[in-house]
N, C-alpha and C positions, 0 to 999 in steps of 0.2 A: 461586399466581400466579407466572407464570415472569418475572422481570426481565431476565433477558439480551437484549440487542440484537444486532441483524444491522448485522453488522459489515463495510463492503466496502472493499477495499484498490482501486485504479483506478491502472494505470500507462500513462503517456501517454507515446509514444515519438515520436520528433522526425519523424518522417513523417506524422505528422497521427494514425496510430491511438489507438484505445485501448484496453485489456482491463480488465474489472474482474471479479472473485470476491468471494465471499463469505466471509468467512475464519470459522473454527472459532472458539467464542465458549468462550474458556479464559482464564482472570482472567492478569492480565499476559503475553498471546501475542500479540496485535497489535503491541504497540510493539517486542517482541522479534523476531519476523517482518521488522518494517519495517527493523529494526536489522541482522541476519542479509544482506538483501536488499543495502543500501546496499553493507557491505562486502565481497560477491561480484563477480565481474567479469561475469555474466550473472545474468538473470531468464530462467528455465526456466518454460514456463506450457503445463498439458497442456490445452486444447483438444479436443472430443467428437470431432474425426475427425484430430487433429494435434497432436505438442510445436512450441511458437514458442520459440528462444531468444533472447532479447535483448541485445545486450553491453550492459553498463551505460554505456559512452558514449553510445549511440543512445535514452538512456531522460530525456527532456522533466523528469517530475515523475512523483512515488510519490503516491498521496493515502490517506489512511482515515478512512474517516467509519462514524459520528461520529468523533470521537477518541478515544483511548484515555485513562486516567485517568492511566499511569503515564508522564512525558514527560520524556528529558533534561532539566538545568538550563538548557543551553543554548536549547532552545523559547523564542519571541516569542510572549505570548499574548493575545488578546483583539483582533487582526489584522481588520483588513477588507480584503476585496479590491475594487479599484477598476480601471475601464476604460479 
């Protein structure tokens, strides 16, 4: 029985888009990824007929769901989001 989940990172860029992927499901690479990403100055995202890069000032919020298990100390957890 395979336990690994599908893992999608969704990056919302202040123009309204969004892109989401699936990310490769390798025991502590999400949070490492997410971590990688923050402190780049662009998100490079290849696209089936196009790369999009995005400065990271124009980038809204990162997401990954589910979460991952391995999370900075600094993480807030057990958060609700409200409207």
């Amino acid at each position: 029985m395979n336990s690994e989940k599908t893992v999608y990172l969704t990056v919302h860029y202040i123009n309204g888009e969004s892109y989401e992927f699936e990310l490769t499901p390798e025991p502590g690479r999400q949070g490492s990824l997410a971590g990688q990403l923050l402190k780049g100055n662009e998100i490079i995202l290849e696209l089936e007929d196009r790369v999009v890069v995005i400065p990271m000032e124009n980038v809204q919020a990162i997401e990954i769901s589910p979460p991952p298990e391995n999370l900075p100390d600094t993480t807030i957890r057990n958060v609700r989001q409200v409207d």
